[in-house]
N, C-alpha and C positions, 0 to 999 in steps of 0.2 A: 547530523545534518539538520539547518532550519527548515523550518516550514517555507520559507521563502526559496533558500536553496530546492529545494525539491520542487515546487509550485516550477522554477524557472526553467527547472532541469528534467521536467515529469518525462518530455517526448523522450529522452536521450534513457530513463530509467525506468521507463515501462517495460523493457525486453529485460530487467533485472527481477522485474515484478512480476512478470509471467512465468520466468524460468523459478522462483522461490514457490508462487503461488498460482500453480495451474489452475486451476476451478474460476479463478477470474479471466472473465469473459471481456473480449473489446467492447462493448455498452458499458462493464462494469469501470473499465478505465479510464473510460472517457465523462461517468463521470465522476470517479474519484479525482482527475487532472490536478492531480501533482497534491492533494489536500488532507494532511498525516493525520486529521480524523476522518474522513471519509474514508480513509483505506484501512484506518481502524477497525471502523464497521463494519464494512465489506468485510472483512477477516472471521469478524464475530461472527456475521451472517453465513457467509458460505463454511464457516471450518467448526462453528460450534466454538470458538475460542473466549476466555472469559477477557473481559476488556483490557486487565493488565498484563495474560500473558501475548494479545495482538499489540499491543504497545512494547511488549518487549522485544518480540519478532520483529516489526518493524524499527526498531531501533537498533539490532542486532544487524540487519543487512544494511543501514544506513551510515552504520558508523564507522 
């Protein structure tokens, strides 16, 4: 999925992002709002994840 699909579609796929990735908080969603480095980070930060395996995670439920 593009960055722009998601950006468009973030409200409809944040109930997809909670349910993968509890620890994210509504503050944290709002403002990652739809942006596949910003949920990147988030991932890092809250899960301890090295940058390419939260790029593979999110690619992994995007795809």
């Amino acid at each position: 999925m593009s960055s722009h699909v998601l950006e468009g579609n973030w409200s409809q796929l944040k109930g997809k992002v909670r349910e993968q990735w509890g620890k994210l908080s509504d503050d944290d969603l709002d403002q990652i709002a739809g942006r596949r480095d910003q949920l990147v980070g988030k991932l890092q930060e809250k899960y301890g994840l090295a940058k390419a395996e939260a790029e593979k995670q999110v690619n992994a439920l995007f795809s």
